[in-house]
CHARMM internal coordinates of N, CA and C (Angstrom, degrees):
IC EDIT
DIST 1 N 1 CA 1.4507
DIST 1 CA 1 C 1.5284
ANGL 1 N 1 CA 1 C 110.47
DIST 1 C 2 N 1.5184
ANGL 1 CA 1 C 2 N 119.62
DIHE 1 N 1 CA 1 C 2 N -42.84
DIST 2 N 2 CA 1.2555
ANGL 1 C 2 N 2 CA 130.78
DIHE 1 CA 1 C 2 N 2 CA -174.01
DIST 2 CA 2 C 1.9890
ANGL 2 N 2 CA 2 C 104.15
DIHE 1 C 2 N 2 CA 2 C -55.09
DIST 2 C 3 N 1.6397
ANGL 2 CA 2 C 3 N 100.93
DIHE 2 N 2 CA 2 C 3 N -27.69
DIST 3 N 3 CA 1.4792
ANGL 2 C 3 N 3 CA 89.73
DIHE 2 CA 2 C 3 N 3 CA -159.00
DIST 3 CA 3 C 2.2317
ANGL 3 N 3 CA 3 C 97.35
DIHE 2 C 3 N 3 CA 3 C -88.91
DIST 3 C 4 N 1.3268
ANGL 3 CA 3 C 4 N 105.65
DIHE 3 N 3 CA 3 C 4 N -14.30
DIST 4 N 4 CA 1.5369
ANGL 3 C 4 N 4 CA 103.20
DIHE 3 CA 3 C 4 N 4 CA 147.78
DIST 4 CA 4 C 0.9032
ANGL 4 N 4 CA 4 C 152.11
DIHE 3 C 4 N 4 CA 4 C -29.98
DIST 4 C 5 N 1.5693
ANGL 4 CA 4 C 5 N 105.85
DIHE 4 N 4 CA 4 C 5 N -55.26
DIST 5 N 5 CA 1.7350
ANGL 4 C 5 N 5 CA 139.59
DIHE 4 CA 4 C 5 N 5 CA -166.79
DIST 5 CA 5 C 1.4898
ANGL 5 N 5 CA 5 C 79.02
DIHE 4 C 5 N 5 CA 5 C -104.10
DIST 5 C 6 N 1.1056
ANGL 5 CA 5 C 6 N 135.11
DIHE 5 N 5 CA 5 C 6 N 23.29
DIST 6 N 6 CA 1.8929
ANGL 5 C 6 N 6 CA 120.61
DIHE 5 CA 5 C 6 N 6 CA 159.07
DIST 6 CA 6 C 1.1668
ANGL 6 N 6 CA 6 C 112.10
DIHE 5 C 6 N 6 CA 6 C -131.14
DIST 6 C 7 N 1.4058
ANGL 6 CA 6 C 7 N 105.74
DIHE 6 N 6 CA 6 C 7 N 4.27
DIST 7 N 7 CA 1.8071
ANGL 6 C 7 N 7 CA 111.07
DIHE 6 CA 6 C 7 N 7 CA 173.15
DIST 7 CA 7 C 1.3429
ANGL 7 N 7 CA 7 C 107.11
DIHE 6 C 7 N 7 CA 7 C -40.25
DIST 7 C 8 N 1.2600
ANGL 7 CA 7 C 8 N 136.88
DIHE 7 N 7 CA 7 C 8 N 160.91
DIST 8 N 8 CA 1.3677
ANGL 7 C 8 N 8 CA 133.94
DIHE 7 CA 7 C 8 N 8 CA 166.63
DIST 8 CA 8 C 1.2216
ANGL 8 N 8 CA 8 C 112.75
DIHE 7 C 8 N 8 CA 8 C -95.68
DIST 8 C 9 N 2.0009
ANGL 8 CA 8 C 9 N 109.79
DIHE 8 N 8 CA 8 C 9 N -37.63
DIST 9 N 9 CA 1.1169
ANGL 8 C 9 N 9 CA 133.88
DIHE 8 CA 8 C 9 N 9 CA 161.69
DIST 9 CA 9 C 1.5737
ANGL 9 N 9 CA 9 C 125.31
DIHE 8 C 9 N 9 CA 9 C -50.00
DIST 9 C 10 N 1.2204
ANGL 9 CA 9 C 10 N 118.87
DIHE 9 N 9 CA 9 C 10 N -14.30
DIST 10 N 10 CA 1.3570
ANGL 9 C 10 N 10 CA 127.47
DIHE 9 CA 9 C 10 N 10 CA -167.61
DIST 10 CA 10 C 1.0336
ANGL 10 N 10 CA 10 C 116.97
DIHE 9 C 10 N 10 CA 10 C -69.84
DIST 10 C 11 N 1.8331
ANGL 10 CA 10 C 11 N 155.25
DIHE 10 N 10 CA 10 C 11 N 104.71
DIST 11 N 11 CA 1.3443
ANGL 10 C 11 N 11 CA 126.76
DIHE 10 CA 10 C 11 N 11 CA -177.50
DIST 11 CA 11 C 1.4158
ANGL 11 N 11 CA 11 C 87.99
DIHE 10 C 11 N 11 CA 11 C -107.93
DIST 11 C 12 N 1.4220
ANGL 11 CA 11 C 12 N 92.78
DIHE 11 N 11 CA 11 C 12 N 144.03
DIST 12 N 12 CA 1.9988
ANGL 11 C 12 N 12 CA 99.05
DIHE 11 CA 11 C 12 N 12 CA 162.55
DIST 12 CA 12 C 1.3502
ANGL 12 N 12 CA 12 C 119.73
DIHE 11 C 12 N 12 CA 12 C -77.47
DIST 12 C 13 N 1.7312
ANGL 12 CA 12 C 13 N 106.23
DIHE 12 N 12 CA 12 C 13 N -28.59
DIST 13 N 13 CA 1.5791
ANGL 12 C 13 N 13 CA 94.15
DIHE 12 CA 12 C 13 N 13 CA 168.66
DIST 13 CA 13 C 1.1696
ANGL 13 N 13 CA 13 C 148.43
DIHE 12 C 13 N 13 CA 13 C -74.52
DIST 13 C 14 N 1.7450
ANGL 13 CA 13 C 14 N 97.00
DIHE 13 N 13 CA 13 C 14 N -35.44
DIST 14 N 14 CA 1.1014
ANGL 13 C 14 N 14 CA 108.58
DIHE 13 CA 13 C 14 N 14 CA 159.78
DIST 14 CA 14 C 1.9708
ANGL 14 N 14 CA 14 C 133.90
DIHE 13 C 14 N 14 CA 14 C -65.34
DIST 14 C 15 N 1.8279
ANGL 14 CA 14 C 15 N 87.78
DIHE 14 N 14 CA 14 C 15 N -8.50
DIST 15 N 15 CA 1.8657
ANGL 14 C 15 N 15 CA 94.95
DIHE 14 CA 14 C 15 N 15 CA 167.68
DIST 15 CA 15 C 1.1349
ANGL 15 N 15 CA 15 C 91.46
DIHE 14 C 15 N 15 CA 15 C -67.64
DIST 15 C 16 N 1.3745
ANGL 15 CA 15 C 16 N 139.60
DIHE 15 N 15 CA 15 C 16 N -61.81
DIST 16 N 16 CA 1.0589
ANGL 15 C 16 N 16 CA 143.29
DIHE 15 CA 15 C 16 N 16 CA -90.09
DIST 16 CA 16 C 2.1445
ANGL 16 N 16 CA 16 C 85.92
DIHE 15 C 16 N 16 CA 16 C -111.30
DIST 16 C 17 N 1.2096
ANGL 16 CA 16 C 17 N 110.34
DIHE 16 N 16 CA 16 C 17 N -54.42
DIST 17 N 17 CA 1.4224
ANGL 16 C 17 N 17 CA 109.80
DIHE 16 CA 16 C 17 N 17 CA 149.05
DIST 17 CA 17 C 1.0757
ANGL 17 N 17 CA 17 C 144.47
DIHE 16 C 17 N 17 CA 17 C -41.61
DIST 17 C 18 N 1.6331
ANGL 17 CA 17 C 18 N 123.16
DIHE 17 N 17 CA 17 C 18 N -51.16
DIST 18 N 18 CA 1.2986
ANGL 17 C 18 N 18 CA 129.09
DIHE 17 CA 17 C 18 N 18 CA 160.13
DIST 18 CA 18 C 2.1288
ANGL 18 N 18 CA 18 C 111.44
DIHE 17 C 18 N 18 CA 18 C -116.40
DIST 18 C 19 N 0.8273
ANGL 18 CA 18 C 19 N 85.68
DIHE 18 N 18 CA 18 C 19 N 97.15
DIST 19 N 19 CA 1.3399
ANGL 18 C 19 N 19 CA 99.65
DIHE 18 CA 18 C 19 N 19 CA 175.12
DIST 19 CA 19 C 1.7962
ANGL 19 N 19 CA 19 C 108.66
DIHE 18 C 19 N 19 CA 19 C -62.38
DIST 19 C 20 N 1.4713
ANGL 19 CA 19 C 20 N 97.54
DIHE 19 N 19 CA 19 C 20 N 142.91
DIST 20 N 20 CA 1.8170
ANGL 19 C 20 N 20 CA 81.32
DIHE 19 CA 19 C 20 N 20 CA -175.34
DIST 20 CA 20 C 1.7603
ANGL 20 N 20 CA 20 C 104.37
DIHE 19 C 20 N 20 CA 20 C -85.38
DIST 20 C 21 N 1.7554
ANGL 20 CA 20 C 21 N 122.45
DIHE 20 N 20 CA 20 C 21 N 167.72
DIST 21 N 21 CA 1.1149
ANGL 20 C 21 N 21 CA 99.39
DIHE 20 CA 20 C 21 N 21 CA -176.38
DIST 21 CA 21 C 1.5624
ANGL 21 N 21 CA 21 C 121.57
DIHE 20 C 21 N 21 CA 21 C -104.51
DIST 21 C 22 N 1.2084
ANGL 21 CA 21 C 22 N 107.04
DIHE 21 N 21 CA 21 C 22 N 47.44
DIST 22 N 22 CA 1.4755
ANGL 21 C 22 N 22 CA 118.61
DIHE 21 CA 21 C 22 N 22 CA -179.76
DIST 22 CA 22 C 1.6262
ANGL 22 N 22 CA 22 C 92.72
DIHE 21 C 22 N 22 CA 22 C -93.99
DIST 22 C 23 N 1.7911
ANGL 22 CA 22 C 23 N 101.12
DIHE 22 N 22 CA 22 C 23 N 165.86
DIST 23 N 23 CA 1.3343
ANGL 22 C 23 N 23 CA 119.84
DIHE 22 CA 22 C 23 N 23 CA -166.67
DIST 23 CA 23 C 1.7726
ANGL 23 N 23 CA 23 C 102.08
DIHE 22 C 23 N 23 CA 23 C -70.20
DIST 23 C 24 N 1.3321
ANGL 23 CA 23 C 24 N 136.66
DIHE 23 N 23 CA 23 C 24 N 43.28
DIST 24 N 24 CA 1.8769
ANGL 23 C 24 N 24 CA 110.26
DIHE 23 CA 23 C 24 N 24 CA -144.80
DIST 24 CA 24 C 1.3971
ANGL 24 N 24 CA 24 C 77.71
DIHE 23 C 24 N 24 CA 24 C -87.73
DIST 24 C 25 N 1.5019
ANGL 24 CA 24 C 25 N 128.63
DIHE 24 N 24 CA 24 C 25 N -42.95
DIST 25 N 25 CA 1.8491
ANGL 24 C 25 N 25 CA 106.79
DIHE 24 CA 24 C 25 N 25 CA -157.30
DIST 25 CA 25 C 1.7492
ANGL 25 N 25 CA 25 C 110.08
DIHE 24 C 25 N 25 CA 25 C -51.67
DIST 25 C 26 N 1.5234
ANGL 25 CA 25 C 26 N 98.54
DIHE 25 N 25 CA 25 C 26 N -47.31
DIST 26 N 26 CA 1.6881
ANGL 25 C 26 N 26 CA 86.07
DIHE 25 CA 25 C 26 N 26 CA -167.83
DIST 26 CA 26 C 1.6274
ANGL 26 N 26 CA 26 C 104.20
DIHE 25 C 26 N 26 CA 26 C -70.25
DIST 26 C 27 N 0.9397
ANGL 26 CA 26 C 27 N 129.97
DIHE 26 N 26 CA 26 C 27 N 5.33
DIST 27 N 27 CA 1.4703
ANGL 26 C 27 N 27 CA 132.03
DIHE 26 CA 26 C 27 N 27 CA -165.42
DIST 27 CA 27 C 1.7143
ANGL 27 N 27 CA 27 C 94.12
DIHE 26 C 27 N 27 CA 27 C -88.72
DIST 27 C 28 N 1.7722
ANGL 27 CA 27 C 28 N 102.88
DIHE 27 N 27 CA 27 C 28 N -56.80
DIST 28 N 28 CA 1.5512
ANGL 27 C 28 N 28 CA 89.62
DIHE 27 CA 27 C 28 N 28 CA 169.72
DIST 28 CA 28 C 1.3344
ANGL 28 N 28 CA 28 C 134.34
DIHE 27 C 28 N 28 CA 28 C -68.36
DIST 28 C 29 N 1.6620
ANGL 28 CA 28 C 29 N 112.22
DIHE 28 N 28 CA 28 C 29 N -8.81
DIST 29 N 29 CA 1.5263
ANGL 28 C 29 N 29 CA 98.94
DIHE 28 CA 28 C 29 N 29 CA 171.96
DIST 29 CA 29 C 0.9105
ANGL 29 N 29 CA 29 C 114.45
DIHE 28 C 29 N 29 CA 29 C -106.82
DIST 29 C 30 N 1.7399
ANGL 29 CA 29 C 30 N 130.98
DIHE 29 N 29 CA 29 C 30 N 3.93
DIST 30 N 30 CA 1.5266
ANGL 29 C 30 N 30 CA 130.26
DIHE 29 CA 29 C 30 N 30 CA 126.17
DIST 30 CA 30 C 1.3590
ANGL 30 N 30 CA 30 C 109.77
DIHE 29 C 30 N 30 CA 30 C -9.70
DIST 30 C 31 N 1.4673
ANGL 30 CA 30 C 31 N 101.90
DIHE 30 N 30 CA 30 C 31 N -78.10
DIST 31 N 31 CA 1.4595
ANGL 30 C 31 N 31 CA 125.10
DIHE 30 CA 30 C 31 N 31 CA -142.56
DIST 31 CA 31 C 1.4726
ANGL 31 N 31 CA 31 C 95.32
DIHE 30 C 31 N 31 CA 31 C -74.22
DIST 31 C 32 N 1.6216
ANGL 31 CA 31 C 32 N 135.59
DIHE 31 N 31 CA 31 C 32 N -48.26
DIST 32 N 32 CA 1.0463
ANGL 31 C 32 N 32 CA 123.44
DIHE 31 CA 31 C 32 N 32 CA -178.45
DIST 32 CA 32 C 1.5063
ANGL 32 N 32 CA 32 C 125.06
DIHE 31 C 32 N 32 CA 32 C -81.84
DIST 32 C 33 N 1.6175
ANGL 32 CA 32 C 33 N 105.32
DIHE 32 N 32 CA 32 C 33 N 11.36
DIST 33 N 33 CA 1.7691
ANGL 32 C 33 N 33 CA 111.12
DIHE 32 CA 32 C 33 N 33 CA 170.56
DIST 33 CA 33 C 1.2070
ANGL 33 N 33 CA 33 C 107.05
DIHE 32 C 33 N 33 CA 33 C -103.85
DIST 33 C 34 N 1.1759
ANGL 33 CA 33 C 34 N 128.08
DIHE 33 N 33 CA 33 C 34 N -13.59
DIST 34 N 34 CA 1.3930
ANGL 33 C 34 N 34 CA 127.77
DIHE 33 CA 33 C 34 N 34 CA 167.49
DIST 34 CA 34 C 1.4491
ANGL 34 N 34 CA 34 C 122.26
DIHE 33 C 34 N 34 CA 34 C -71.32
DIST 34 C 35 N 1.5534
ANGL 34 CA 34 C 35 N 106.44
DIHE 34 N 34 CA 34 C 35 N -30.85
DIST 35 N 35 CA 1.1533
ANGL 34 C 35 N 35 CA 127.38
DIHE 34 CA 34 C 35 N 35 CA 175.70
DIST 35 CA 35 C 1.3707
ANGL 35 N 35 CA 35 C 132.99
DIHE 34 C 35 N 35 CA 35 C -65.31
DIST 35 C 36 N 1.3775
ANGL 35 CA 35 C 36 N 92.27
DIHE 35 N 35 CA 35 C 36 N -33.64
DIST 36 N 36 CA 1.9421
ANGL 35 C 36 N 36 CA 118.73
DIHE 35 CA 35 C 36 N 36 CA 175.06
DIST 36 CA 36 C 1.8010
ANGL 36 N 36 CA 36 C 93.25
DIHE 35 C 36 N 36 CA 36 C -85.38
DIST 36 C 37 N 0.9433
ANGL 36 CA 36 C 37 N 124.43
DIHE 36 N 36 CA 36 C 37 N -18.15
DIST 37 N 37 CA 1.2373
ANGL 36 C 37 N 37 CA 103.07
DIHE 36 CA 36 C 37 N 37 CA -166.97
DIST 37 CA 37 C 1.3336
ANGL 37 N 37 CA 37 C 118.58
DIHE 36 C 37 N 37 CA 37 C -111.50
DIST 37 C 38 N 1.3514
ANGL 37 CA 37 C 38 N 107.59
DIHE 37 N 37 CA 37 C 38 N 0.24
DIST 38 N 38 CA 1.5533
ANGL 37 C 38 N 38 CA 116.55
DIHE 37 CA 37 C 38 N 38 CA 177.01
DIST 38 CA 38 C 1.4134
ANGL 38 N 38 CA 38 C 92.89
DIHE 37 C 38 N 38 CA 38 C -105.84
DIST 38 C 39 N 0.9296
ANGL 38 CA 38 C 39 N 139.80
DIHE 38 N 38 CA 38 C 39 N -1.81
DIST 39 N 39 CA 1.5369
ANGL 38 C 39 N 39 CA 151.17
DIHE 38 CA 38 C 39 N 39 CA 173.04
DIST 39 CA 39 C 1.5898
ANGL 39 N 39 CA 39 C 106.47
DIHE 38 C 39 N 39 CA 39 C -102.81
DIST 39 C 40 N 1.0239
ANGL 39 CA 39 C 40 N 127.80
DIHE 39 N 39 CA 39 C 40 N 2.60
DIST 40 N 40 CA 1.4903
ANGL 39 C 40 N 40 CA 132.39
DIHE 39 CA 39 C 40 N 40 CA -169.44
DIST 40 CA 40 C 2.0060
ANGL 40 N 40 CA 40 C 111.66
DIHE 39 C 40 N 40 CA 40 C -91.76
DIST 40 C 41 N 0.9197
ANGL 40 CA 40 C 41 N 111.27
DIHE 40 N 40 CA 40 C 41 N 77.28
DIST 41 N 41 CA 1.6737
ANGL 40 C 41 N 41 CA 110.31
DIHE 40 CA 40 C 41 N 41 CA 158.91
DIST 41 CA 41 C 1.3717
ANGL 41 N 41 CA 41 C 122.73
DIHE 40 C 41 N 41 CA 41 C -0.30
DIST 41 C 42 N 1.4063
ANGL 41 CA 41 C 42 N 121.40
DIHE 41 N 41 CA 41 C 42 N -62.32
DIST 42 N 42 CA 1.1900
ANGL 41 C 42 N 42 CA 138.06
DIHE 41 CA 41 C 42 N 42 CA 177.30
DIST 42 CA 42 C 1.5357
ANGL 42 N 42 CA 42 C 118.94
DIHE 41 C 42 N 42 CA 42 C -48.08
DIST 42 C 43 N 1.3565
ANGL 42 CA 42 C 43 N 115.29
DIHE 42 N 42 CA 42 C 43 N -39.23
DIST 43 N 43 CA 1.5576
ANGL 42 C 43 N 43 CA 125.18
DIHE 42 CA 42 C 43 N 43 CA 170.89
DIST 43 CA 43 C 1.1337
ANGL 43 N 43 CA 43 C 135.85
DIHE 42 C 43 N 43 CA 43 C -143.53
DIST 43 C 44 N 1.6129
ANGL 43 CA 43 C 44 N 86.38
DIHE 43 N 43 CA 43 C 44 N 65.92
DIST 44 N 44 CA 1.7649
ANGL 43 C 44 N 44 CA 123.99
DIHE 43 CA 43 C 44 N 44 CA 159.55
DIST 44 CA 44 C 1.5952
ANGL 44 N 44 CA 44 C 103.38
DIHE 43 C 44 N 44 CA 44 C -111.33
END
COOR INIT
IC SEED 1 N 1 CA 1 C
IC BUILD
């Protein structure tokens, strides 16, 4: 991921304007609910 965020090519504004149309948002809150939840107290 790190070598992404070093694109040179990368603009954030232009992400931020045209979003690509692959699934990535729910992919990151996939990724960051899985994350809370293996980290979760409650179910250990």
């Amino acid at each position: 991921m790190a070598r992404a965020l070093d694109d040179v090519g990368l603009s954030l504004s232009r992400f931020m304007r045209e979003p690509p149309p692959a699934p990535i948002f729910t992919q990151f809150q996939s990724f960051e609910l899985r994350l809370e939840l293996q980290s979760s107290e409650c179910l250990r």
